[in-house]
N, C-alpha and C positions, 0 to 999 in steps of 0.2 A: 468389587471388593471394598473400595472406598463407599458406595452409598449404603453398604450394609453397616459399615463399622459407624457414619455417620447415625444411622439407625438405633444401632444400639447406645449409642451415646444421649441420642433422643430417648428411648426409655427408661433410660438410667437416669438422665434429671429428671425424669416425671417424679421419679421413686423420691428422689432427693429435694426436689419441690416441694413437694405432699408434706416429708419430712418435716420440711422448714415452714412451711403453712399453717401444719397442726402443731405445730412448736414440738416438735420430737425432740430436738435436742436440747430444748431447754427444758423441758418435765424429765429426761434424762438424767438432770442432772442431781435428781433429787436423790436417786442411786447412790450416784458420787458422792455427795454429801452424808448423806447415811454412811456411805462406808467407811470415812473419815472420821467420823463420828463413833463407829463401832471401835476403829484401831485408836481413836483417845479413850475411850471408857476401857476399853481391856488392858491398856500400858497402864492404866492409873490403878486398875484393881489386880494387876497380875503379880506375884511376888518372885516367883525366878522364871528365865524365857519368857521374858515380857515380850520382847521385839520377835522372837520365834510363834507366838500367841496372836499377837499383832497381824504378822505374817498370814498366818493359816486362817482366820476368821476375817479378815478382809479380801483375799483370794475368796473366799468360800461365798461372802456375800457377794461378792461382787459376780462371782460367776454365775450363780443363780439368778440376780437380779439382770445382767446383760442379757441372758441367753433367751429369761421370758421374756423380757422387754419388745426384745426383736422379734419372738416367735408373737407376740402381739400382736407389735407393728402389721409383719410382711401378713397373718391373716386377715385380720382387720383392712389393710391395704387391698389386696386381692378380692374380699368378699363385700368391698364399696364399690367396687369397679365393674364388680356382676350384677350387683343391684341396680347401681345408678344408670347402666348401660352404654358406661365409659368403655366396655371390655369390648360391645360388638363396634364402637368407633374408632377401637385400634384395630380391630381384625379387620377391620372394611379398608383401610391404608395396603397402599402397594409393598406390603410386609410379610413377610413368610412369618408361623407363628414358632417356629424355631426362632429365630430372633428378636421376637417378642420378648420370652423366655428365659433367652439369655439375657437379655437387656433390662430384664426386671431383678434376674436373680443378682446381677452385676450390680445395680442399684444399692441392693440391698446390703448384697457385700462390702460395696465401699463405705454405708452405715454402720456395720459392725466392725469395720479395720478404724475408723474414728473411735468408736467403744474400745477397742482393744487398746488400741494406744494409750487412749488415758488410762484403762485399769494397768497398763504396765507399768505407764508412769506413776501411779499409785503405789503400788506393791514393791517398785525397787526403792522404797524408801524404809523400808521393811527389810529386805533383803538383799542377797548380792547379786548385780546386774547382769550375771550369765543366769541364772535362774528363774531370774523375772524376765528377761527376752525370749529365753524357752518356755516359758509359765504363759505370757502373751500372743507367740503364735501358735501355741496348742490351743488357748482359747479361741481365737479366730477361726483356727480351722474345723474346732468344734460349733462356734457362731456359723458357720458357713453349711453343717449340716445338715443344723436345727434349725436354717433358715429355708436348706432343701426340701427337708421334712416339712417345714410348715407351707412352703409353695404345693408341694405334691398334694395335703390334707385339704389344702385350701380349693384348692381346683377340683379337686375329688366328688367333697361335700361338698360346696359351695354355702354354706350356714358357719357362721365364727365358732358358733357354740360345738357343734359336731367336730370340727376341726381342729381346736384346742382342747378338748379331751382327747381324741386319737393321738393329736401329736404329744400331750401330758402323758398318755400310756406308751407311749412308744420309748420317750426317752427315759423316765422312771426305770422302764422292763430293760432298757439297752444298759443301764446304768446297775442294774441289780442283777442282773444275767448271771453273769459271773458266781457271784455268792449263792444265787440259788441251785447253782448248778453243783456244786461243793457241798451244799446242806442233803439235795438230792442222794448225790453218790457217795455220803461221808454212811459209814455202815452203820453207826449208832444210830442213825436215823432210820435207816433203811430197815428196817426189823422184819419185812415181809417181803416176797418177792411175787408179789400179786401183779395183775394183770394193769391195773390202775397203778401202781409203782413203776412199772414198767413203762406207760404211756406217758407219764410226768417226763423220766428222764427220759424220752427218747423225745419227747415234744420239745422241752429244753435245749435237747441237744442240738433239731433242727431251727430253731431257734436261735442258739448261737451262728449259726452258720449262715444267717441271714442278717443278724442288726450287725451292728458295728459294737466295738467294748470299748463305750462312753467309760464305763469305770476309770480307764488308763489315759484319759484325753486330761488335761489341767487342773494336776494332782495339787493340792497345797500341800505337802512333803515335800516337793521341789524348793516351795521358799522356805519351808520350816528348816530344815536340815542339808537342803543343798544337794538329794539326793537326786539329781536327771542325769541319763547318760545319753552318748549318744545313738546307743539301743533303743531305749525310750522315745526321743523326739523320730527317729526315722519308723516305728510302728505305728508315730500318730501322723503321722504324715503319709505314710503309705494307707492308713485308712483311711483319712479323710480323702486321698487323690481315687481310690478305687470307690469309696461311696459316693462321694459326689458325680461321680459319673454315671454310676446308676443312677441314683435320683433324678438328675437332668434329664437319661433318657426314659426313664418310669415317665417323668411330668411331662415330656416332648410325645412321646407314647399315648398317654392319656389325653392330652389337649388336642389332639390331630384327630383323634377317634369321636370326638363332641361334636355337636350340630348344633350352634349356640346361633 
């Protein structure tokens, strides 16, 4: 038990090395900065709900900006290590590649809970400290899936470029699901009950019941208006604990089945 956990701790500073080599946290920080920058240019031009404005468009960048950021990093990361033939000098180690796996996505994670903190600590200046704490580990556990995602796409394709479009379509679709599914089934729309109508909503449908609804993960409404309940935080948390687990075993799945 001990030399597996020392293991995974080994892979995890690899991640966080790398990190700190290619200065990840400090071109990171240009994020920050910008977001800083967006929430003084919107108080100064905003004329009522400044600080509610403030709120909602510095959540917004910043969750965009974190989310790729990492979905970057972790394929970027993964797709150097297949190239460079760093990937067969971990497998060749007295190492199960389940713990490879875990000990990368763990890395990674511990990257995006550093992200998270500081955008929380951003955003509660803006707003009040229960909804910037729920506003903060919604994003992490949203950072945690998009970094799933992007482990899964990355080991898939093994090309950067292949892999951050899948994962760019994945989470777009997982983020817009919702409303298409509404545009689908609202009858105004529906004017025909064709065969192709029929295939849409039913594709949709199956659809739904495979991504996760990114739409309800790290709403800026929570700091605009104060509206999270604790309805809200326990569906984003139950979905990131049941997708992450699939993801894990999808990527544990797929890397066992490879002859690298």
């Amino acid at each position: 038990m001990i030399p597996r956990l020392k293991q995974l701790g080994l892979f995890s500073w690899t991640v966080l090395a790398e990190a700190r080599g290619s200065r990840v946290l400090l071109s990171s920080a240009v994020i920050f900065l910008l977001a800083f920058a967006v929430a003084l240019f919107v108080g100064e031009i905003s004329i009522t709900e400044s600080r509610q404005s403030q709120a909602g468009l510095t959540a917004a960048f910043l969750r965009w900006g974190i989310l790729f950021y990492l979905a970057l990093f972790t394929i970027n990361s993964v797709v150097r290590d297949m190239n460079d033939r760093m990937l067969l000098l971990y497998l060749s180690l007295p190492v199960s590649r389940l713990v490879f796996v875990l000990g990368k996505f763990l890395g990674f994670a511990l990257l995006a809970l550093a992200f998270s903190i500081v955008a929380t600590i951003m955003v509660s200046q803006y707003a009040d400290v229960y909804s910037a704490l729920f506003w903060g580990l919604s994003l992490l556990l949203e950072s945690w899936l998009v970094i799933g995602f992007s482990l899964l796409c990355a080991f898939g394709f093994g090309n950067m470029t292949l892999a951050f479009s899948a994962l760019t379509g994945i989470y777009l679709i997982s983020r817009m699901l919702h409303a298409l599914l509404l545009m689908a089934s609202n009858p105004l729309t529906a004017v025909s009950n064709s065969l192709a109508q029929r295939f849409i909503e039913d594709f949709l449908a199956g659809l739904d019941y495979v991504l996760p609804r990114l739409d309800r993960f790290t709403r800026s409404e929570w700091l605009m208006y104060g509206e999270v309940g604790t309805a809200e935080i326990s569906f984003v948390v139950q979905q990131a604990i049941v997708y992450l687990f699939l993801l894990l075993a999808m990527i544990c799945f797929d890397f066992y089945r490879k002859d690298f």
